[in-house]
C-alpha positions in Angstrom: 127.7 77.3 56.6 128.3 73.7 57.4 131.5 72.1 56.3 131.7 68.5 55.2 134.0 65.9 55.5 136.2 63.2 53.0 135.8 59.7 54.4 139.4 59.9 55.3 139.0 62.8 57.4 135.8 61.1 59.0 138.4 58.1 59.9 140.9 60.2 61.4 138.1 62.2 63.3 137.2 59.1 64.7 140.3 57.6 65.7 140.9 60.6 68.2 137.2 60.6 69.8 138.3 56.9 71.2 134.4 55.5 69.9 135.5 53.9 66.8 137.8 51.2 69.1 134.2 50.1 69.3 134.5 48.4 65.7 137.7 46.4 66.2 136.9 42.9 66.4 138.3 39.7 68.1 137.5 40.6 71.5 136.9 38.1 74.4 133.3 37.0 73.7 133.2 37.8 77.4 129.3 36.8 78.6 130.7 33.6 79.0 130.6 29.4 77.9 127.4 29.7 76.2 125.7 31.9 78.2 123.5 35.3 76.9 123.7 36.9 80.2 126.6 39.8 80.8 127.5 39.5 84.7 128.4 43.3 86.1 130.1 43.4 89.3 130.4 47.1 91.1 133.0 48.7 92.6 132.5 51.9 94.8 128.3 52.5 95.8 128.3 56.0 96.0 125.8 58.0 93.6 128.6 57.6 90.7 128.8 53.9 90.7 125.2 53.4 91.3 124.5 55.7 88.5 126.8 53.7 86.4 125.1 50.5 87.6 122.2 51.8 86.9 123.3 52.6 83.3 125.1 49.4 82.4 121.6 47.5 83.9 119.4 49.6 81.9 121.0 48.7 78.1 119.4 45.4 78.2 117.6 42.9 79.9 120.7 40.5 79.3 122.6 42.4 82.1 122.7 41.3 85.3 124.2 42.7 88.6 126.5 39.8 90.7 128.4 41.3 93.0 128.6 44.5 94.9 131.6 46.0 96.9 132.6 49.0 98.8 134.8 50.0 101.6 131.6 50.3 103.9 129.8 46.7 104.2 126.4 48.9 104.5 126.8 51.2 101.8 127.3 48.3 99.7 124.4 46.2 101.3 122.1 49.5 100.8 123.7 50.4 97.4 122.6 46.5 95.9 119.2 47.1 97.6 118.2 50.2 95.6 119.2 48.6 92.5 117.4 45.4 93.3 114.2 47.8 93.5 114.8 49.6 90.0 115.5 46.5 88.6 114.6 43.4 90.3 114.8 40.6 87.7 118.5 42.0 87.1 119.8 42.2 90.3 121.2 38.8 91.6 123.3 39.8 94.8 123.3 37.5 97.3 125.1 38.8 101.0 128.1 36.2 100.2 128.7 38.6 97.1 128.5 41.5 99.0 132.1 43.0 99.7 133.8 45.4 101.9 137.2 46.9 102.9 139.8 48.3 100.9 140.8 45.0 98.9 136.5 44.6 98.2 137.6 44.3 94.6 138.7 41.2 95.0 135.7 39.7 96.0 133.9 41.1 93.3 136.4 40.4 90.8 136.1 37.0 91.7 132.8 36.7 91.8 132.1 35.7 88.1 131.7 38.6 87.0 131.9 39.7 82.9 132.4 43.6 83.4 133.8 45.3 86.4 132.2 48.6 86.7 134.9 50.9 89.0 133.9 54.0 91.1 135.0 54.3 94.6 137.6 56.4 95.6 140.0 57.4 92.9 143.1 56.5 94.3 142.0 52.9 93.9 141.1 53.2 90.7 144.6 52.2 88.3 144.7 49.2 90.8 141.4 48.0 90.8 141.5 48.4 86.9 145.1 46.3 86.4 143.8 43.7 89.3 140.4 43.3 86.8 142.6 43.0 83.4 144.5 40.4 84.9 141.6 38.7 85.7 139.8 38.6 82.5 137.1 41.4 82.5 136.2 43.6 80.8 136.4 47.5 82.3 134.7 50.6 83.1 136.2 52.6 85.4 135.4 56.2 86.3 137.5 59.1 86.0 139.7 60.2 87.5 141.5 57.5 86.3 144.2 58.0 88.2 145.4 60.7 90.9 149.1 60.7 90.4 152.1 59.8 88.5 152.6 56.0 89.8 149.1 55.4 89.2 149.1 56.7 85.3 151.8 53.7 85.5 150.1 51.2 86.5 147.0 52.5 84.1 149.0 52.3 81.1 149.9 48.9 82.6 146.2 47.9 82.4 145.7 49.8 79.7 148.0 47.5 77.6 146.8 44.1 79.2 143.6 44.6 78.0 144.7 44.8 74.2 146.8 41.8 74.9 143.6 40.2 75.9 141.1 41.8 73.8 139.4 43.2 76.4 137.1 46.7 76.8 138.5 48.9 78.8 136.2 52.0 79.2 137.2 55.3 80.7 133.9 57.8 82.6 135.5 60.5 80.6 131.6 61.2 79.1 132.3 63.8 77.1 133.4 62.1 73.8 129.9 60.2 73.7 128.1 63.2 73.5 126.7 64.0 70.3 126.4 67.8 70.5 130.6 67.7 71.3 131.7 65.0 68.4 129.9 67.2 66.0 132.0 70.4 67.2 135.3 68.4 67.7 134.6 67.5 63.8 134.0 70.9 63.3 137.5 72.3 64.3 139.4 69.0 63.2 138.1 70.6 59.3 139.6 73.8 60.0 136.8 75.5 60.7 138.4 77.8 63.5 142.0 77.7 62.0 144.5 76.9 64.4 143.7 76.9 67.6 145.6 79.8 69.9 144.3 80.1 73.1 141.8 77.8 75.4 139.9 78.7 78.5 139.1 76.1 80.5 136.5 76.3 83.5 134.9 74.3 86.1 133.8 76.5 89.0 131.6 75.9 91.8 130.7 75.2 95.1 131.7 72.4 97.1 130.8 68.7 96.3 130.7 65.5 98.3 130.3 67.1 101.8 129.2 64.6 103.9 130.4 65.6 107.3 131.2 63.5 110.2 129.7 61.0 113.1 130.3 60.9 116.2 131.8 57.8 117.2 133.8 56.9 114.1 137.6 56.1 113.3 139.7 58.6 111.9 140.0 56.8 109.1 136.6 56.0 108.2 136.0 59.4 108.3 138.2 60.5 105.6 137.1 57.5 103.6 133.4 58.7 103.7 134.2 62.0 102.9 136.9 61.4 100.1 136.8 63.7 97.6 137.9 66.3 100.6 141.3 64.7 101.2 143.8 64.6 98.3 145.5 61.6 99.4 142.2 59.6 97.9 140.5 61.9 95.5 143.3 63.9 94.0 141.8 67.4 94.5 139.7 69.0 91.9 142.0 69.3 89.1 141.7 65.9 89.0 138.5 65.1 89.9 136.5 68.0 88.4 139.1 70.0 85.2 140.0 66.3 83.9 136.6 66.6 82.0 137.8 69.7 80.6 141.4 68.9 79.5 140.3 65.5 78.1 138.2 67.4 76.1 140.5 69.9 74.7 143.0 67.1 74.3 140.2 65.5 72.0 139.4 69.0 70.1 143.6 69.4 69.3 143.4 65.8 68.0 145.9 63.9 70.9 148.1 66.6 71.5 149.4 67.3 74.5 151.6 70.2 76.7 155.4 70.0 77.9 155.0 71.9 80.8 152.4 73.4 83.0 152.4 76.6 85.8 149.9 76.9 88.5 148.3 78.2 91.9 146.2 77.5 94.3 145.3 77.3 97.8 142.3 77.9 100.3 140.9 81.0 100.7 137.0 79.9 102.5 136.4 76.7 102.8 138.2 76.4 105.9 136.0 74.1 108.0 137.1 70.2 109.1 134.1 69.1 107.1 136.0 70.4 103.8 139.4 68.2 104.5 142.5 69.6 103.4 141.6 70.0 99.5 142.2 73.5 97.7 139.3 75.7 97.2 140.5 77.1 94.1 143.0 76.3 91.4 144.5 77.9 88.0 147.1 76.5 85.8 148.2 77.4 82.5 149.6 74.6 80.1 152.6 75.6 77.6 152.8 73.2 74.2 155.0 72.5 71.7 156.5 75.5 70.0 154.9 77.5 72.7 152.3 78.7 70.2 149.5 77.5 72.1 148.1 78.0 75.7 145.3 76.4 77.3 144.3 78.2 80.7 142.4 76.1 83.3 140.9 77.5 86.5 138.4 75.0 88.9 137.2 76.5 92.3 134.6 74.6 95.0 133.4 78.1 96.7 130.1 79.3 97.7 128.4 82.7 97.2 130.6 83.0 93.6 130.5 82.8 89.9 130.0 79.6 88.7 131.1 78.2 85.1 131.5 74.9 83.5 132.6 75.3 79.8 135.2 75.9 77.3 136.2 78.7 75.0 138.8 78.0 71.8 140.0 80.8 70.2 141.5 80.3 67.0 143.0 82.2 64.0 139.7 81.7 62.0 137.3 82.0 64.6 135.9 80.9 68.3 134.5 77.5 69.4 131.9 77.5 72.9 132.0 74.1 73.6 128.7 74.0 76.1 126.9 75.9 73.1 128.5 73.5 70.4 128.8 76.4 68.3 131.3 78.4 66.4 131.5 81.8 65.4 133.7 83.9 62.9 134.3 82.9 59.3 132.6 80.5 59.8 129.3 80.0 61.8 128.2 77.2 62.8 125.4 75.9 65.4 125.1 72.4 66.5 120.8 71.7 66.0 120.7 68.0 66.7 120.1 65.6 69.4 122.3 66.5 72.6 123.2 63.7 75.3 125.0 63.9 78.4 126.8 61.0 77.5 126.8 58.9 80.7 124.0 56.3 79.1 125.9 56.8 75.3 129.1 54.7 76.9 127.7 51.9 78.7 125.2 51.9 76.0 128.2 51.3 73.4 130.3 48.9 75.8 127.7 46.6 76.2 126.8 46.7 72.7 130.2 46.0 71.6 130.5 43.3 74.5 127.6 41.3 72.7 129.1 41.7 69.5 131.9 40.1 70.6 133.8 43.2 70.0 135.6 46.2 72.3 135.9 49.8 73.6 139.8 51.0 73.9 139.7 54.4 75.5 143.5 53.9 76.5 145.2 56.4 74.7 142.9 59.0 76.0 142.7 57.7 79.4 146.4 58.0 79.8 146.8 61.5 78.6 144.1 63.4 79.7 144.7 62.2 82.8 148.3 62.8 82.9 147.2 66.6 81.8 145.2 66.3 85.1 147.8 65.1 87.2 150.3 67.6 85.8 148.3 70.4 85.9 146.7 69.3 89.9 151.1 69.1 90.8 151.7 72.4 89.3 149.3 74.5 91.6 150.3 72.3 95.1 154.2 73.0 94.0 154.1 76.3 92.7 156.4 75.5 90.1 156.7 75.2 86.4 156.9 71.3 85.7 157.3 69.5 82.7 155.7 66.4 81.7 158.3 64.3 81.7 159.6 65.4 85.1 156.8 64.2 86.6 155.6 61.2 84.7 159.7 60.2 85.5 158.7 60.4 88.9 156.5 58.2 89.4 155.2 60.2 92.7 152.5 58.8 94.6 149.6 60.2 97.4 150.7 58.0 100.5 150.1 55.4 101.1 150.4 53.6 98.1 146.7 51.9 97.1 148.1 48.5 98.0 149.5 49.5 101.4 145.9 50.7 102.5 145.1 48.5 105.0 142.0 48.2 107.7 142.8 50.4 111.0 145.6 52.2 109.5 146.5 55.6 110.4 146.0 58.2 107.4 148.1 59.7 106.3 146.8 63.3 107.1 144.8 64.7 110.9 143.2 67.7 111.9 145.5 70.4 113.3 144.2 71.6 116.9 141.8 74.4 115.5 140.4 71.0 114.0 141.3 71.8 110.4 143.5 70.1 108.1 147.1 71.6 106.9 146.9 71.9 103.2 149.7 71.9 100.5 151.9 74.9 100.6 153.4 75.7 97.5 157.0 76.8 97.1 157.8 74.8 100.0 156.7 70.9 100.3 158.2 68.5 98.7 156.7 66.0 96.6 159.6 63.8 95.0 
């Protein structure tokens, strides 16, 4: 049985996947005094922000990559060198637009770029965002969005600049592009699991982004290579990896979010100085208004175990699998159409809107799924139950702030004498 929907419930479906911000008009006709070329500049040339290049270059032959940065001078030199190869009439990076260090955004802010295309290490990320807004460009910048609570200030901050100036701002959160997932979200938004009860969130695996370690090379450099293993620049993997799935159940329960969240975590395996001083596994539970909801949420980076990335929504009608983009209980239902992955779908739609002259505004979901993140990555370090507001009040930060990074700086964590890293301990560090 499939179940249809009034044109105002289409509307209102649409308003919460973020997409239809897409339509509103008077946007900064960005590609700029009389030119049809759209000028990209990239931030962060790791495989993400390559593959977002790589994207953004391959919606049109009107796009055009001008500037490059990254916090190593080669990686950026190398990174502009393997697009110039998939797409050399598109690639326009000469070595004066080639950036490095921890302010590189600047440079390629400045560079004349149209769009700034953000994904280096996700503490930078709010800051690099605002520091584009100001400047006039439009925005893609990859999730996380932020890693803690000063930073979901200073993306709201952006976030609101960018209406003031009719710009895009587009967040990597994929999921709500993805045809298979829309089609489900409209699904439950018509009732067809009744209300929703109880959510289980996953997002295990085994570890990511280990790069290991040369011989030779600063302290810091090292963690900066190898940052999704050190919270102070990455987060951990609530944020980097269960975001996905709490922006996604904060799409399917149309914007609502919890008042409080419970956690734990710790490491258990991946003990080694190549794996930083990250968590290998995590679990938190969120409590929302009225306490008749729950949404559980468990990620783990741990090899030799059972892996899962998916959701299950169980509600009074029936049970949504998100991965399947089915449902099952009075009413069944089964996705059939097209399925994407959703990384092409969102640079396909910014640039389309750019050359319309309209924009993408992904802010509202931006802020609180990543908030959810945040809250639910600060529950499992302190052990505690905390509430929203507590920490959003906070305004805690990873130290050193993003604008105190500076070149040769001592960070902020170092290898104990067995050569690994102290991690968190919950019930006792402090945090704010």
């Amino acid at each position: 049985m499939t179940m249809k929907c009034s044109k105002n419930n289409r509307r209102e479906f649409l308003k919460h996947t973020g997409i239809a911000a897409a339509a509103l008009t008077g946007a900064n006709y960005v590609h700029a005094a009389g030119s049809d070329v759209i000028k990209i500049g990239l931030i962060g040339c790791g495989s993400r922000g390559l593959g977002a290049a790589n994207q953004a270059l391959g919606t049109g032959k009107d796009v055009r990559l001008a500037a490059v940065g990254d916090y190593f001078k080669d990686r950026a030199a190398n990174g502009a060198n393997a697009l110039r190869k998939q797409f050399p009439e598109q690639v326009d990076v000469t070595d004066d637009r080639i950036f490095n260090g921890f302010n590189n955004d600047k440079g390629v802010i400045e560079s004349g770029a149209d769009v700034i295309l953000i994904a280096c290490a996700a503490k930078f990320h709010p800051l690099y965002a605002k520091r584009a807004v100001e400047a006039g460009k439009h925005v893609f910048v990859e999730k996380p969005n932020a890693i803690d609570a000063a930073g979901i200030h200073t993306l709201e901050a952006a976030v609101a600049l960018a209406r003031e100036k009719k710009l895009s701002f587009l967040s990597g959160l994929h999921s709500r592009y993805c045809p298979q997932y829309q089609a489900l979200v409209e699904q439950v938004h018509n009732g067809a699991i009744g209300d929703v009860r109880m959510i289980q969130s996953t997002f295990l695996r085994s570890p990511y982004g280990v790069r290991g370690y040369q011989a030779g090379v600063s302290e810091l450099d090292v963690q900066v290579w190898n940052q999704y293993m050190f919270s102070w620049l990455s987060g951990d993997d609530f944020t980097q990896s269960l975001v996905h799935n709490v922006d996604r159940m904060t799409w399917l329960l149309g914007g609502k979010t919890p008042t409080h969240a419970f956690g734990m975590g710790g490491r258990a395996s991946m003990t080694d100085r190549k794996y930083g001083n990250v968590f290998d596994h995590h679990s938190a539970g969120f409590i929302y208004p009225g306490d008749t909801l729950r949404l559980y949420a468990l990620c783990r980076t741990e090899t030799g175990c059972y892996d899962s990335y998916d959701d299950l929504i169980i509600g009074s009608k029936g049970t949504a699998y998100w991965n399947a983009a089915k449902i099952v209980g009075e009413t069944n239902w089964h996705y059939t159409g097209k399925k994407a992955g959703g990384h092409n779908e969102e640079q396909i739609a910014l640039f389309n809107a750019i050359r319309k002259g309209e924009r993408i505004d992904s802010g509202d979901y931006v802020v609180k799924s990543t908030m959810m993140a945040v809250l639910g990555q600060m529950a499992c370090y302190t052990g505690r139950m905390i509430g929203w507001q507590e920490l959003y009040d906070s305004k805690f930060v990873f130290k050193p702030a993003p604008e105190e990074c500076v070149a040769g700086m001592e960070p902020p964590v170092k290898p104990g004498e067995n050569g690994s890293y102290p991690v968190p301990i919950p019930g006792k560090d402090k945090w704010w």
